[in-house]
N, C-alpha and C positions, 0 to 999 in steps of 0.2 A: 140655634141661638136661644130661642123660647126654653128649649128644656133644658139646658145650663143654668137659665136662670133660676127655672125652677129648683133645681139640684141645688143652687147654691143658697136659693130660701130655703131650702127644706134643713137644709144643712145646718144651717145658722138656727134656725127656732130648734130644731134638736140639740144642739148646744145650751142654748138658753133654756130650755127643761132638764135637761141635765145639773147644770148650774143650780138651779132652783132647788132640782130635789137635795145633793147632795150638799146644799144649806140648812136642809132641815136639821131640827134639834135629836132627832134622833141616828143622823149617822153621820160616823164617821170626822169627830172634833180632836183634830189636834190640842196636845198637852205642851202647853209653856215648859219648857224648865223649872223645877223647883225654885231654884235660888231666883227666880225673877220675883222681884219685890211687889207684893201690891199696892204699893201706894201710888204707882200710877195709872190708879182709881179712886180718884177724892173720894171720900163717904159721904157726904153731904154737898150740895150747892151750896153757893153763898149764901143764895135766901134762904139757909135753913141752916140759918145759925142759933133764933133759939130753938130747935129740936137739941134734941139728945135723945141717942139710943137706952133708952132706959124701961121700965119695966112696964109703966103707961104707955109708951111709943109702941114697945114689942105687941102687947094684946092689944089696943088698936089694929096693928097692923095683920096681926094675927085674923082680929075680926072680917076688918078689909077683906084679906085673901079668900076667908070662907063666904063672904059676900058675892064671890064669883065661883061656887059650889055649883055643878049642871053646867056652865059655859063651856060650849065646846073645842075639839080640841082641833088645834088650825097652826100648821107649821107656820113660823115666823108669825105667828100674830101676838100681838099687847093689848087685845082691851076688849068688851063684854062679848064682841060680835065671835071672839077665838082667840086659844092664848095657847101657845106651848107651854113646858115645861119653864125653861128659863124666862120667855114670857111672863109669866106670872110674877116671878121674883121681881124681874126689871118691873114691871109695870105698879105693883104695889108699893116697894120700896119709892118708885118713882115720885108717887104720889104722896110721899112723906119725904121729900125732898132728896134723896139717897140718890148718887149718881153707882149706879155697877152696872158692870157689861150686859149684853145681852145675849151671850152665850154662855150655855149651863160650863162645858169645861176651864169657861175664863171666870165663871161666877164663884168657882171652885179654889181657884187662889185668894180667894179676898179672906181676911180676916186672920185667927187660928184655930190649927183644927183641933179636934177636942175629941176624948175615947168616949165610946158607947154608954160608960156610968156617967159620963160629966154631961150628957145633952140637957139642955134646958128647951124650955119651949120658945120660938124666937130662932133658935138655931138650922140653920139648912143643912140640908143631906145631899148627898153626890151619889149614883150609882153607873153603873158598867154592864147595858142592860143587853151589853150583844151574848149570845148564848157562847156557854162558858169562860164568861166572865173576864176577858180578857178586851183590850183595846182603853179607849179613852171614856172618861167620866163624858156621859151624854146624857143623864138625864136627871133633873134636880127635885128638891120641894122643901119645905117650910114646915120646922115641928111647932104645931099645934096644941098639942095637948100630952103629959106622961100621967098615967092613971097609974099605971102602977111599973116592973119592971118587965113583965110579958107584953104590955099595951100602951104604945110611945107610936102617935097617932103622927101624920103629918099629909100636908096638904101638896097635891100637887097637879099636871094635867096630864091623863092616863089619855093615849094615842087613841083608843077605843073609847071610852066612857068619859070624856071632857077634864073637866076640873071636879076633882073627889079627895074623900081623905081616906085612907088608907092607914094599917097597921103595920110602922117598919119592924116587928118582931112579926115575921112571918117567914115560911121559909122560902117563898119568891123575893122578896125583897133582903133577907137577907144574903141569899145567894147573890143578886148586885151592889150588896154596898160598899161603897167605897171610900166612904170618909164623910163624917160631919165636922161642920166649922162654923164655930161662933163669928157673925159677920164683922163685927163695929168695937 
């Protein structure tokens, strides 16, 4: 009787770490349907009716994110202690009233998406970081900064080195991307 029980906790907390892992931001996020509309993800709360996404909000907000440069990186977390990928986007926007998901592949419907010469800074990127480049968008971040057409920097939280910015013309990251999209 004793070892059934045991079997059947062992059972169950092995479920529940399971669950946990394949939550994390980097595997395995189902993709909406295209044709599913974003709009049911308000951009704004109520109390952030006077915000507007505009060009002072964007570097602000830009600031913000690089304010948690070094914060490490911690599946499912939003705030200085650990922040995924998608993390950062929700937690930042957050704090500028912005209501979007908190998963990078549902962060990825919001807005419209935009080609590689149109990125501005302000805009997110989406990539597909399982090796050969196939599966669903799992990993996000925030452009930062275009210096010029080789160095189009953006901010995001790298599984190994926390929250960093990075240059999406490179050929790691080019090989996962998968679409940028102006959010608002």
């Amino acid at each position: 009787m004793k070892k059934s029980i045991h079997i059947m906790l062992f059972r169950a907390l092995l479920l529940f770490c399971i669950a946990i892992f394949l939550d994390s931001c980097k595997l395995f996020r189902r993709k909406e349907n295209s044709t599913t509309s974003s709009n049911k993800y308000p951009s704004k709360t109520n109390n952030a009716g006077k915000r507007s996404y505009n060009t002072k909000t964007i570097n602000e907000i830009v600031s913000l994110a690089r304010s948690y440069t070094g914060v490490p990186y911690r599946s499912g977390g939003t705030d200085g202690n650990g922040m995924d990928c998608s993390g950062l986007l929700y937690c930042v926007y957050g704090q500028y009233g912005f209501i979007i998901p908190r998963i990078s592949w549902q962060q990825s419907e919001i807005g419209k998406e935009v080609e590689m010469d149109e990125i501005r800074v302000g805009d997110w990127v989406f990539f597909v970081t399982n090796k050969g480049g196939t599966g669903t968008i799992n990993h996000a971040g925030i452009i930062t900064e275009l210096k010029n057409p080789k160095e189009v920097y953006f901010i995001h939280a790298s599984s190994s080195k926390g929250i960093r910015e990075d240059n999406l013309i490179s050929k790691y990251w080019m090989s996962c991307f998968a679409k940028a999209t102006r959010p608002f």
